[in-house]
PARO-210920 format. One record per residue (C-alpha): residue number from 0; residue in one letter; x, y, z. Coordinates in nm, 3 decimals. Example, Ala and Ser with C-alpha at 12.3 -4.5 7.8 and 13.67 -1.06 7.14 Angstrom:
BEGIN
{0, 'A', {1.230, -0.450, 0.780}}
{1, 'S', {1.367, -0.106, 0.714}}
//
This chain:
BEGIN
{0, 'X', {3.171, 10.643, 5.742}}
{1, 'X', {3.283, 10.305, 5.846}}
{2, 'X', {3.613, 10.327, 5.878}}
{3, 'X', {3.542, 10.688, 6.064}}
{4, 'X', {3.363, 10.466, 6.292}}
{5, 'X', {3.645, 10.236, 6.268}}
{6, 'X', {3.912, 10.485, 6.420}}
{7, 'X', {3.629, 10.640, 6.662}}
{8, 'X', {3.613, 10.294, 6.869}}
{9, 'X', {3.965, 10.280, 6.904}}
{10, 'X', {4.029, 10.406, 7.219}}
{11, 'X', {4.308, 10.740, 7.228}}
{12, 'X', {4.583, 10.621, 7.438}}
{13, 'X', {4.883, 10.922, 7.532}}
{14, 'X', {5.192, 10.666, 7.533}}
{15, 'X', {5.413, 10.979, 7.502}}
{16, 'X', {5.249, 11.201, 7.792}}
{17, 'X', {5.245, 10.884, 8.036}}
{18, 'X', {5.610, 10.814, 7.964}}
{19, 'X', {5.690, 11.230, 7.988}}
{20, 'X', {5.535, 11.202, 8.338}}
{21, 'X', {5.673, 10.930, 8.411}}
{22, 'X', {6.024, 11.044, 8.367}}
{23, 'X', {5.897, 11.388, 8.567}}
{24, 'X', {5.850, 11.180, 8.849}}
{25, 'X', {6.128, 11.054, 8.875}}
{26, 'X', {6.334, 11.378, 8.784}}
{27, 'X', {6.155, 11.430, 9.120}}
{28, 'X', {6.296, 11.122, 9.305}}
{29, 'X', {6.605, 11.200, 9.234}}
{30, 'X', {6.640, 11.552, 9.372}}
{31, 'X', {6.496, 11.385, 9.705}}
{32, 'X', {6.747, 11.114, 9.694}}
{33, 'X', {7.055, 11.355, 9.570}}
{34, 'X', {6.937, 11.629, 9.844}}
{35, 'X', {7.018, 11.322, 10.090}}
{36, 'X', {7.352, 11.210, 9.924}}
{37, 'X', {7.430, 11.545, 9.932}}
{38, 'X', {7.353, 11.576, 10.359}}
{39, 'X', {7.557, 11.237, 10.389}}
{40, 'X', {7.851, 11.360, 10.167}}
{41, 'X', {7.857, 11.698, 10.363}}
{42, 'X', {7.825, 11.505, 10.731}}
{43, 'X', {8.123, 11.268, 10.645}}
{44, 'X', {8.364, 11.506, 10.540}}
{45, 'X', {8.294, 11.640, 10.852}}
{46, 'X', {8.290, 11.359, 11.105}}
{47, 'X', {8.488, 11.148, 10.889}}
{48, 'X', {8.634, 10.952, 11.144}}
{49, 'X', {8.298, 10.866, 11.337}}
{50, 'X', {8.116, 10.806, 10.993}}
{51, 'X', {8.388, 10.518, 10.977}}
{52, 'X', {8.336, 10.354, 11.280}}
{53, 'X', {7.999, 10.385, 11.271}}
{54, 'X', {7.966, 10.210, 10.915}}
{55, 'X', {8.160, 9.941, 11.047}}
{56, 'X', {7.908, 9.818, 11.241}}
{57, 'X', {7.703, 9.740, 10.914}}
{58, 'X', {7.673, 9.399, 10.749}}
{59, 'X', {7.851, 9.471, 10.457}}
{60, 'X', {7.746, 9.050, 10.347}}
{61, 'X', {7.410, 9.170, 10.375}}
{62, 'X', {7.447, 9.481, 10.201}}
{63, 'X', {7.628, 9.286, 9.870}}
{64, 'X', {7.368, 9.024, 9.870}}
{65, 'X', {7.104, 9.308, 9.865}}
{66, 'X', {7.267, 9.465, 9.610}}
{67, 'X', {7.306, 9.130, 9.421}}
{68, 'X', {6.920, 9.041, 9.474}}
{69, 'X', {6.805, 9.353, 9.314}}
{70, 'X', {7.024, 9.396, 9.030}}
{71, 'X', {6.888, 9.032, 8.971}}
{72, 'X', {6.521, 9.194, 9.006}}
{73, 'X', {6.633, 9.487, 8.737}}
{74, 'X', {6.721, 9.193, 8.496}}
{75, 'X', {6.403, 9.025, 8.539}}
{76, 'X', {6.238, 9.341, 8.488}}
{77, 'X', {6.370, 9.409, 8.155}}
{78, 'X', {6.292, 9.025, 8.053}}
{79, 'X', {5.904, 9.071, 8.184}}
{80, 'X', {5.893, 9.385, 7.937}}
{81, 'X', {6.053, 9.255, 7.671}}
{82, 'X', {5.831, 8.932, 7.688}}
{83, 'X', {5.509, 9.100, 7.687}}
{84, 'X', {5.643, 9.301, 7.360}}
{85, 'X', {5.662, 8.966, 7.159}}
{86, 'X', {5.336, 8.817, 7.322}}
{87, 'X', {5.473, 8.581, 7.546}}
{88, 'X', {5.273, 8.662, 7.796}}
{89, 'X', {5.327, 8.336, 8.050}}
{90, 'X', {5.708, 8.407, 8.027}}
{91, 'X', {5.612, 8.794, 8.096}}
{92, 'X', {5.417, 8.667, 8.426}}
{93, 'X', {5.682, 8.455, 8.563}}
{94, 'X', {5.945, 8.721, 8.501}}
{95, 'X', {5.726, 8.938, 8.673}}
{96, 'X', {5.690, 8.724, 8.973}}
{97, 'X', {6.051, 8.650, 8.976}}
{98, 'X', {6.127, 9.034, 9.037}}
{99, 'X', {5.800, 9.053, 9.333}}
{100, 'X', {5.974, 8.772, 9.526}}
{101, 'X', {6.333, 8.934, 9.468}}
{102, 'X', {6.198, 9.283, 9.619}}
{103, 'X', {6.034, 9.080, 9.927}}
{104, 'X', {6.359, 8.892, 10.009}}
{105, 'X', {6.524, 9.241, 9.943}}
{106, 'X', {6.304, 9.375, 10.235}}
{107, 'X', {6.309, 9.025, 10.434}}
{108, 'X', {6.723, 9.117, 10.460}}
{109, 'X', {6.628, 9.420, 10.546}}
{110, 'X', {6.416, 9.338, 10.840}}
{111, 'X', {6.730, 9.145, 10.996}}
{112, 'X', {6.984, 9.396, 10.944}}
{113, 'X', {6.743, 9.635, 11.126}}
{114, 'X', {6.691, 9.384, 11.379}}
{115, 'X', {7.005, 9.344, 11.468}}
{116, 'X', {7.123, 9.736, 11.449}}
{117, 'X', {6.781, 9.772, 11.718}}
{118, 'X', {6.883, 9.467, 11.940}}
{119, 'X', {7.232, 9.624, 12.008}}
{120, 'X', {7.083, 9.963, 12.116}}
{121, 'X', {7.117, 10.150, 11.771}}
{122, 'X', {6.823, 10.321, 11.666}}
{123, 'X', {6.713, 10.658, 11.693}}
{124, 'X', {6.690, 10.833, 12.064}}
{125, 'X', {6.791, 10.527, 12.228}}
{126, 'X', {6.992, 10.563, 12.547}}
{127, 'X', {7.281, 10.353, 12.391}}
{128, 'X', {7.326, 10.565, 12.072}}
{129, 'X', {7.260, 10.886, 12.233}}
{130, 'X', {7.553, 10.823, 12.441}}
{131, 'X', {7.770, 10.813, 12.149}}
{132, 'X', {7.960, 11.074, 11.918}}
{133, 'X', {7.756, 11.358, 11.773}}
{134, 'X', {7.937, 11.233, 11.404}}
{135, 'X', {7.784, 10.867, 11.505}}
{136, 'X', {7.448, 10.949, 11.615}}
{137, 'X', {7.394, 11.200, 11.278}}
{138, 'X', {7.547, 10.811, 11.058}}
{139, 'X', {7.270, 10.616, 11.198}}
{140, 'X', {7.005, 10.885, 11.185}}
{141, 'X', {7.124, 10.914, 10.806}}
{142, 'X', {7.150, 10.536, 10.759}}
{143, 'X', {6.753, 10.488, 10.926}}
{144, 'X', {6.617, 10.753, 10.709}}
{145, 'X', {6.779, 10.688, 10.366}}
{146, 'X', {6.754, 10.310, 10.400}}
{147, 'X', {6.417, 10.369, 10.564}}
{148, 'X', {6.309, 10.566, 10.258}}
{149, 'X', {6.455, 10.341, 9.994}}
{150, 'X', {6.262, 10.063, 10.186}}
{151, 'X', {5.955, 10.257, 10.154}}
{152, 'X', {6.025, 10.295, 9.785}}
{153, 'X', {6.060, 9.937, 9.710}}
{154, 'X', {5.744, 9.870, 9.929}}
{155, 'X', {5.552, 10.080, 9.679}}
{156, 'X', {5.714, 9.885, 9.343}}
{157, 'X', {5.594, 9.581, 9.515}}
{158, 'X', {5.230, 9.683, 9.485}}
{159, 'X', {5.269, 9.870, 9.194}}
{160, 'X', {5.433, 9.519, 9.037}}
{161, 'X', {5.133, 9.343, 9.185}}
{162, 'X', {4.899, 9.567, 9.009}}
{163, 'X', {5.090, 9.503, 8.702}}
{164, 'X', {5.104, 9.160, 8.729}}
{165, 'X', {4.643, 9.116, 8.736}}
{166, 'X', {4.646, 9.400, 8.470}}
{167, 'X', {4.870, 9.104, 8.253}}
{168, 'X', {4.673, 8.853, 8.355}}
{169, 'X', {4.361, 8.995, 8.283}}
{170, 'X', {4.515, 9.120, 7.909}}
{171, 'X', {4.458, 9.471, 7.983}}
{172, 'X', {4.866, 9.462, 7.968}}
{173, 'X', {4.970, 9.342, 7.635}}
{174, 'X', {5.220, 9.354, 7.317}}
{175, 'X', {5.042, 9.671, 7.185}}
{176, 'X', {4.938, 9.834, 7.554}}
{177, 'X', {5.275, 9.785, 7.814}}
{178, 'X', {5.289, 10.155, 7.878}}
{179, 'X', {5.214, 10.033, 8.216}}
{180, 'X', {5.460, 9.791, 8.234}}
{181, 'X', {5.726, 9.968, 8.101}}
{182, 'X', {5.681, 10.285, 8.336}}
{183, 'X', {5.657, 10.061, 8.590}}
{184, 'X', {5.994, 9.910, 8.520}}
{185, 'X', {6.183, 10.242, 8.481}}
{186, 'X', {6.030, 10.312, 8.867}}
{187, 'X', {6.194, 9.929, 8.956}}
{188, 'X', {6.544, 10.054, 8.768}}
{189, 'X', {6.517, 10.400, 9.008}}
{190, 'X', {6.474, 10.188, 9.305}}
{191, 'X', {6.778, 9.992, 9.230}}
{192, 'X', {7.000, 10.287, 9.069}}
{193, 'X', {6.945, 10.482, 9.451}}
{194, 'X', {7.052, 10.138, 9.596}}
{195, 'X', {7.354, 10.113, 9.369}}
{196, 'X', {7.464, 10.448, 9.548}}
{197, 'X', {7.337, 10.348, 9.902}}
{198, 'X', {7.545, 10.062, 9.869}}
{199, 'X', {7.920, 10.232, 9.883}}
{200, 'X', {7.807, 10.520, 10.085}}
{201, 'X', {7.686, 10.346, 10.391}}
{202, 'X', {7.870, 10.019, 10.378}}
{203, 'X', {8.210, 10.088, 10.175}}
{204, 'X', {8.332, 10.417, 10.152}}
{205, 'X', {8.595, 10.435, 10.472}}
//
């Protein structure tokens, strides 16, 4: 009787179901992302000539150091995982915050490259890119709403991070409860796997 009571306090947690749904949603991530590289593959064929002069206008500096910056924030998400496995749950914290303040500076280059495309006349229905190519208007309606969306995505795996981080400090994340944490990460890794194809699309592929 008291070891039934034993096993009834322990509360039932479904590792296997939150990981299976995890993975679902991202199964679901990527058909949205693929659907787009799939748009942008199709449109460049097509316009391939405007797609290039177009893309040239990007920072590919800023592009690499993005793409630096959150492999980087991958890394430290594996090492804020694998530190909360063996209990070390300061190292698990910092690692954490180490891969919070690489998504911010991810989005602060961000800002600036927008900036810049915005100050020059090249957004959406402005007069300046309306006025251009039907193959360049269609790049940087492409390049606003797949780097807009991506964006959006690492927005959302900042808070989710942030969430992560107060469950860790408050122990409700630790060496024998990190589903959290772990599904969290593999959302981080999808963020960064779409920009590892983002990357050579938009600011390399000629």
């Amino acid at each position: 009787m008291t070891e039934l009571a034993k096993t009834s306090a322990v509360p039932h947690r479904d590792y296997t179901g939150a990981k299976i749904g995890m993975w679902l949603f991202l199964f679901t991530e990527i058909i949205l992302f693929g659907g787009l590289f799939l748009v942008y593959s199709v449109y460049r064929t097509k316009y391939q000539a405007d797609f290039h002069t177009a893309a040239a206008e990007l920072s590919v500096a800023i592009g690499a150091a993005n793409t630096v910056i959150l492999l980087t924030s991958s890394l430290t998400m594996a090492l804020a995982i694998a530190a909360v496995r063996r209990s070390a749950k300061t190292a698990s914290l910092v690692f954490q915050s180490l891969t919070i303040l690489l998504a911010v500076i991810f989005l602060v280059n961000k800002y600036f490259e927008w900036g810049a495309k915005i100050s020059h006349g090249l957004y959406p229905n402005s007069p300046d890119l309306l006025a251009q190519s039907h193959g360049i208007i269609l790049f940087y309606g492409l390049y606003y709403v797949m780097t807009g969306l991506h964006a959006l995505h690492v927005l959302i795996g900042i808070g989710l991070l942030l969430a992560m981080l107060v469950l860790t400090v408050q122990d409700r994340i630790t060496s024998t409860d990190f589903v959290k944490l772990e599904n969290s990460g593999l959302y981080w890794h999808l963020v960064d796997i779409v920009w590892i194809y983002l990357f050579p699309l938009l600011y390399l592929i000629t």
